[in-house]
C-alpha positions in Angstrom: 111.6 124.8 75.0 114.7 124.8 76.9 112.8 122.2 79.8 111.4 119.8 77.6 114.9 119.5 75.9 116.7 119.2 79.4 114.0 116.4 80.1 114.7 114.7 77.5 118.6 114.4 77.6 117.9 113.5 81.2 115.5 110.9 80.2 117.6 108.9 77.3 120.2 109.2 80.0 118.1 107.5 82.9 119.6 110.7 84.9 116.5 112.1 88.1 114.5 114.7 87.4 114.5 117.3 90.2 111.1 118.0 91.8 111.2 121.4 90.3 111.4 120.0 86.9 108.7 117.1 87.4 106.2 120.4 88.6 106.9 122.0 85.9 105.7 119.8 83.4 102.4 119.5 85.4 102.3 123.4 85.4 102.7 123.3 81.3 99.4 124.7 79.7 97.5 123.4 77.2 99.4 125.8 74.7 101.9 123.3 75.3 100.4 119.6 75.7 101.8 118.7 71.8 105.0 119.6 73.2 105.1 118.0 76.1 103.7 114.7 74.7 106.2 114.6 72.0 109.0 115.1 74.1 108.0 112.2 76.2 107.4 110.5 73.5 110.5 110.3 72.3 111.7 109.5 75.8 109.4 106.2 75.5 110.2 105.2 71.8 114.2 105.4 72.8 113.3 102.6 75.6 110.2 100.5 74.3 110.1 101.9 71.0 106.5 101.6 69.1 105.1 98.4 70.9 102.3 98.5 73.6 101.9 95.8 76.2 98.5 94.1 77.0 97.5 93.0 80.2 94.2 91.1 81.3 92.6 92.0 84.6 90.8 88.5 86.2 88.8 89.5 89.4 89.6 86.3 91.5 87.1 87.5 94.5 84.8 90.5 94.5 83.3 93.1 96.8 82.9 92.3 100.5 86.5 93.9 101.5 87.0 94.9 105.1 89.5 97.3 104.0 87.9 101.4 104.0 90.0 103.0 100.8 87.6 105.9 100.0 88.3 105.5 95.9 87.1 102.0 96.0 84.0 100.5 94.5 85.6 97.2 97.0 85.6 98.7 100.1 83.5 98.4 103.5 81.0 100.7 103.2 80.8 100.5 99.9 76.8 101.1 98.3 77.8 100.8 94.5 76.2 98.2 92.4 78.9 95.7 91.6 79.0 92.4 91.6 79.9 90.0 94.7 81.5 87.0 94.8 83.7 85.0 96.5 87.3 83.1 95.3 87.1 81.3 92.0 87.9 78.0 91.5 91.3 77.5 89.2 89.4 76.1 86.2 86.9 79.4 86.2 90.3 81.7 86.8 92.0 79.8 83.7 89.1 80.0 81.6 89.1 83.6 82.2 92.6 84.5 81.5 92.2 82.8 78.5 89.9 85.0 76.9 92.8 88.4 77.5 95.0 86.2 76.1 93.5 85.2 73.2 92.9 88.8 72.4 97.0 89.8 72.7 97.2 90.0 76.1 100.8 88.3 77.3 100.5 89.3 81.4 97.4 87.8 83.3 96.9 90.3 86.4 95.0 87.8 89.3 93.6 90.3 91.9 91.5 89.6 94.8 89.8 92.1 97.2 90.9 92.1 101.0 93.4 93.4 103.5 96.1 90.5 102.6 95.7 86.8 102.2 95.7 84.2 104.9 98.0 80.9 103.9 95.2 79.1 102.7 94.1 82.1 100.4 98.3 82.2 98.7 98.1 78.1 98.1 94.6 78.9 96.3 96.4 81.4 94.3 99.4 79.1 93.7 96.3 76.7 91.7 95.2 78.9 90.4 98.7 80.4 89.3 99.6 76.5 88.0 96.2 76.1 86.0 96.9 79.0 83.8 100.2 78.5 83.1 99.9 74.7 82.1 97.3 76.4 79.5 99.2 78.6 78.5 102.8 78.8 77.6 105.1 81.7 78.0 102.2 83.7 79.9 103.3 86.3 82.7 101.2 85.8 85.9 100.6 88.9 88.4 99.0 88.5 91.5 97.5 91.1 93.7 96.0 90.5 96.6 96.9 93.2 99.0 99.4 93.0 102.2 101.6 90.1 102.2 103.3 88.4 105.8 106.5 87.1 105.7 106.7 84.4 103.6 104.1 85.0 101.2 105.5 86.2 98.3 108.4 83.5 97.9 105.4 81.2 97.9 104.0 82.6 95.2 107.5 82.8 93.4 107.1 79.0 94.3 103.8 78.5 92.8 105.5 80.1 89.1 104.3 84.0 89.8 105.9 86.7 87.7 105.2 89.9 89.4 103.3 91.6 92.2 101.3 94.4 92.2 100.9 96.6 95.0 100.5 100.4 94.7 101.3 103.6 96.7 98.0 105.0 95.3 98.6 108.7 96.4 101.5 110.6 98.9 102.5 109.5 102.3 101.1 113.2 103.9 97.7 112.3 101.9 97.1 108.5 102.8 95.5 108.7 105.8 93.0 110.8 103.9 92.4 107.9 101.9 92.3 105.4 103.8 92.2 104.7 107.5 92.2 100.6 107.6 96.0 99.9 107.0 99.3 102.9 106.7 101.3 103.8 103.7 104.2 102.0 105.5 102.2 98.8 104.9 101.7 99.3 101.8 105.9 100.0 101.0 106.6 97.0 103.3 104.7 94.8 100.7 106.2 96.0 97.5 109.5 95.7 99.5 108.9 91.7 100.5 107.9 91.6 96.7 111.4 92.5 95.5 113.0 90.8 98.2 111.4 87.4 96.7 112.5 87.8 93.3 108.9 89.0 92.0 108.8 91.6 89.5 107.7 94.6 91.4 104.4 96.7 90.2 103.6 99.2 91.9 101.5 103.1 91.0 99.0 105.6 91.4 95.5 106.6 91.2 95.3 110.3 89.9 91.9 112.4 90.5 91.4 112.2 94.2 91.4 115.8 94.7 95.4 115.9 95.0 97.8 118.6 94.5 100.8 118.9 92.2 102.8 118.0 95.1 101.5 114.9 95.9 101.8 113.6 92.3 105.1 114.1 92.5 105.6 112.9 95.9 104.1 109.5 94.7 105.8 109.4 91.7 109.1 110.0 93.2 108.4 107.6 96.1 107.5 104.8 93.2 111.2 105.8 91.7 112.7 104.9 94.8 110.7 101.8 95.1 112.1 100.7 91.9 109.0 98.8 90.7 109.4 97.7 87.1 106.1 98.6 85.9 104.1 101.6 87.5 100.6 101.5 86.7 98.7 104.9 86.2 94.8 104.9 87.3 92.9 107.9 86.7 89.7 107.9 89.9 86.4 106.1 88.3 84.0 108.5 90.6 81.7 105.3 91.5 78.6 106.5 93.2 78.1 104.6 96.5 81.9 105.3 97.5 83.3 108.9 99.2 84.7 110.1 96.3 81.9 109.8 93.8 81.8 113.9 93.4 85.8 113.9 92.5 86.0 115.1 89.2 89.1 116.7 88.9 90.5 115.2 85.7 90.8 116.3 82.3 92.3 114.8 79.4 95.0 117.6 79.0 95.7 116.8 82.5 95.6 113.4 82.4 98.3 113.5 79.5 100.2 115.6 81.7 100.8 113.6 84.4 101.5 110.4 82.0 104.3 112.8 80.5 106.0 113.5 84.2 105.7 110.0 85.1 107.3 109.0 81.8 109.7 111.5 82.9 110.6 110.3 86.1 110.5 106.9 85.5 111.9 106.7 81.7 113.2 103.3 81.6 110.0 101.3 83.8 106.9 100.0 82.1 104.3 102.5 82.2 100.8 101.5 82.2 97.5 103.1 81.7 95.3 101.4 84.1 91.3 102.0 85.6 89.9 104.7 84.3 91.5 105.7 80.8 88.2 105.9 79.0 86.3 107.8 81.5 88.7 110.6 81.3 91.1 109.9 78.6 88.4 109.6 76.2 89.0 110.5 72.8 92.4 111.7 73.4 93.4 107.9 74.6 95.6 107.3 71.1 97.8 110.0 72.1 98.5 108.7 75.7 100.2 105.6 73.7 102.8 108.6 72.9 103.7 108.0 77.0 102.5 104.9 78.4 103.6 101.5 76.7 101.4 99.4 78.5 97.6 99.1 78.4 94.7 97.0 79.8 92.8 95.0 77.4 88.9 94.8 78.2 87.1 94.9 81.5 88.4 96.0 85.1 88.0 94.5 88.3 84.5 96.0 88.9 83.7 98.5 85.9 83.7 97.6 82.1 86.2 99.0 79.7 86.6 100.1 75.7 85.6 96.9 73.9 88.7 94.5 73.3 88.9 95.0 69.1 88.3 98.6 70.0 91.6 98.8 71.9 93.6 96.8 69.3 92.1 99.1 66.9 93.5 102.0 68.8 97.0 100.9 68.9 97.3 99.9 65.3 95.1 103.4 64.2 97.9 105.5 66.1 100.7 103.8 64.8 101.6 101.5 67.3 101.8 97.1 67.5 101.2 95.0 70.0 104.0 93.6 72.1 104.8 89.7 71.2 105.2 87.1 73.9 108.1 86.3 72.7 109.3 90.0 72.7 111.0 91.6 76.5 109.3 94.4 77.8 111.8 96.0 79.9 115.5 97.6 78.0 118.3 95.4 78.7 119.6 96.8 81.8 116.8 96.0 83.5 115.8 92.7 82.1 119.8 91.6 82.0 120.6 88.7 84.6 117.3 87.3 85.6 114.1 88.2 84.1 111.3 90.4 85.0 112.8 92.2 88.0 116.6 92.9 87.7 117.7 96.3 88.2 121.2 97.9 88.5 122.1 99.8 91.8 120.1 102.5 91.5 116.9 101.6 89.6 114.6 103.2 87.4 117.2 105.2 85.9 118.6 107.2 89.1 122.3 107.3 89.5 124.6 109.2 91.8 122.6 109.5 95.0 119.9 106.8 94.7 116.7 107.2 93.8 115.5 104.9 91.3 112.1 104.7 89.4 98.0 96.7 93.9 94.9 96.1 95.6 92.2 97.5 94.4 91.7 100.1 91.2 90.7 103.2 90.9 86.8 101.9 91.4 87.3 99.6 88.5 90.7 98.3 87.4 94.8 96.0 89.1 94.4 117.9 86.8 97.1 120.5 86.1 96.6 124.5 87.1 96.9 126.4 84.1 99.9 129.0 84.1 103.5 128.6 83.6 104.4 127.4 80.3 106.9 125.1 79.6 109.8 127.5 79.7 108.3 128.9 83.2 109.7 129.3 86.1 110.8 125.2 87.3 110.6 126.0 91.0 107.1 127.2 91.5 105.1 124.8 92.7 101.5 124.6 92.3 99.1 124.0 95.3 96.0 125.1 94.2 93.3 122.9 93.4 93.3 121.1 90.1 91.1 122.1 87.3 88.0 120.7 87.4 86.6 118.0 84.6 82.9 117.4 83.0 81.6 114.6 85.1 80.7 112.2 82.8 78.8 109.5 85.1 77.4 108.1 81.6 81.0 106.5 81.4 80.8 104.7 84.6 79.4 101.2 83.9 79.6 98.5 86.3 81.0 95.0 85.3 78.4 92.6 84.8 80.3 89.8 82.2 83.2 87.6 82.7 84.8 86.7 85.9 82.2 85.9 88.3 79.1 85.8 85.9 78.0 83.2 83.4 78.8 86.0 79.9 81.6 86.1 78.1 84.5 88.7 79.0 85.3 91.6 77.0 88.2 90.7 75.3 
């Protein structure tokens, strides 16, 4: 297993992967998949050791987005079933949040559907933003609410906001596949005006859209150079109504797989399984924990998740614990000198030569060719399509509690 060593020297190190190497370990079969996810694991226990973060998704505005991003449940164009409503007042927001936090949760995630906010939308936020934190001490607010203009995300700094999540979602050659409303650019622009204001950058992927090899790792290694400090990973939620409700190209091997190379890549960044982890996780979601140390608890934006006492559960089953408020998420080279979003020169664990380690879901939340073992060939790249899943449509349930309704959230 000479390439899962090599990975994991490289990754206690914080030392790049090559391209080669992060191919491979989507190429491994599923001969291999214990390997591989022990190897990573170690990679994550060295640099967040057993605990698992919670975060709480609250749905400030939903539906009736302008924007045409083909994975969405959100979008224009959009014929699935969820619900509609416009901004929440504070009070409703706060009230929400409160439930994720009650259940363990210590980041609240505020999203809201649309191409970017106007002004008034950010000093809405910034209420909202206050509310939550007067209620509740020590709490890590994220917003999301897609492209930001100049001067939006230093108000939100203002206004007490922790982090910002905007992500890549797929490969800049593969964007305008996805979406033809904004660019790729715009969407690198806004994670950059993120870090630029002194917001904790979050930034990922949605996996499943009928990708290749390459284009995982071309997000993944544009995300490393990003240097966000947590990279959510969302596996498609094929919602019918939206363009991509036939994409069933995940498995759970797979989806373990590409957890393990983005562990990889980015071994020192908060890792998060996002939308979509029970659809095609499924039973194998304690061993993902091995790789990721960062969860949703509950509900999505517009699809429900594993009950909240079933996730908590999970974690304490498979032998991990639930990160404290009072415990820091990130090692300390990255949380050194100013909180959630510090990084040294190179970020994400790159050194010589840079490189270092939003918005809507994957239709509900903020596969590997077989061949090539893990001591294959490094270089050979994989274009073909990706194995094909089970659709399991009997997985896909729309939201229709908390935020925005009159039932009590899953938490």
């Amino acid at each position: 297993m000479d390439l899962l060593n090599t990975l994991v020297d490289k990754g206690l190190r914080r030392e790049p992967l090559s391209r080669a190497e992060a191919l491979a370990v989507l190429g491994t079969s599923d001969d291999d998949l214990l390997d591989v996810v022990a190897a990573a694991g170690k990679v994550r226990r060295h640099w967040f050791g057993r605990r698992v973060k919670l975060n709480y998704l609250v749905n400030l505005k939903s539906g009736l987005c302008p924007e045409d991003c083909s994975y969405c449940s959100q979008r224009l164009g959009s014929t699935a079933g969820i619900l509609k409503y416009t901004w929440l007042k504070p009070d409703e927001a706060s009230k929400a949040a409160a439930a994720g936090l009650a259940g363990g949760a210590k980041r609240v995630c505020l999203v809201a559907s649309g191409r970017g906010p106007t002004d008034r939308d950010v000093d809405r936020v910034a209420g909202t933003i206050k509310a939550i934190k007067e209620e509740n001490e020590g709490v890590e607010v994220c917003a999301c609410l897609g492209l930001l203009s100049d001067g939006q995300a230093e108000r939100l700094r203002e206004a007490g906001a922790d982090a910002y999540n905007h992500n890549l979602n797929t490969s800049e050659s593969t964007y305008g596949e996805i979406t033809t409303t904004h660019t790729y650019a715009d969407r690198v622009d806004t994670v950059q005006k993120a870090h630029a204001a002194g917001l904790s950058a979050c930034s990922g992927l949605i996996a499943g859209m009928g990708e290749t090899d390459e284009d995982l790792v071309d997000v993944v290694f544009s995300l490393r150079e990003l240097d966000p400090d947590s990279v959510p990973v969302n596996f498609l939620i094929p919602f019918e109504g939206t363009p991509l409700a036939k994409e069933w190209n995940l498995t759970p091997q797979r989806c373990l797989r590409i957890l393990a190379m983005v562990r990889f890549v980015c071994p020192d960044v908060e890792v998060r399984i996002a939308g979509g982890r029970e659809v095609h996780l499924r039973t194998m979601q304690p061993l993902a924990l091995h790789l990721a140390n960062s969860i949703f608890l509950g509900d999505y934006l517009t699809s429900e998740g594993q009950a909240g006492k079933a996730d908590l559960d999970m974690i304490a089953d498979a032998g991990f614990e639930v990160e404290g408020a009072d415990q820091i998420t990130l090692p300390e080279h990255r949380a050194a000198g100013g909180g959630c979003g510090s990084h040294e020169s190179a970020g994400c664990g790159a050194h010589e030569g840079g490189g270092g380690c939003g918005s809507h879901d994957s239709g509900g939340g903020c596969g590997s060719h077989e061949g090539g073992g893990v001591c294959g060939p490094a270089a050979t790249a994989s274009t073909a399509a990706p194995q094909t899943g089970e659709a399991r449509t009997d997985l896909v349930a729309v939201r229709r509690r908390g935020a925005g309704t009159d039932l009590a959230p899953n938490a």
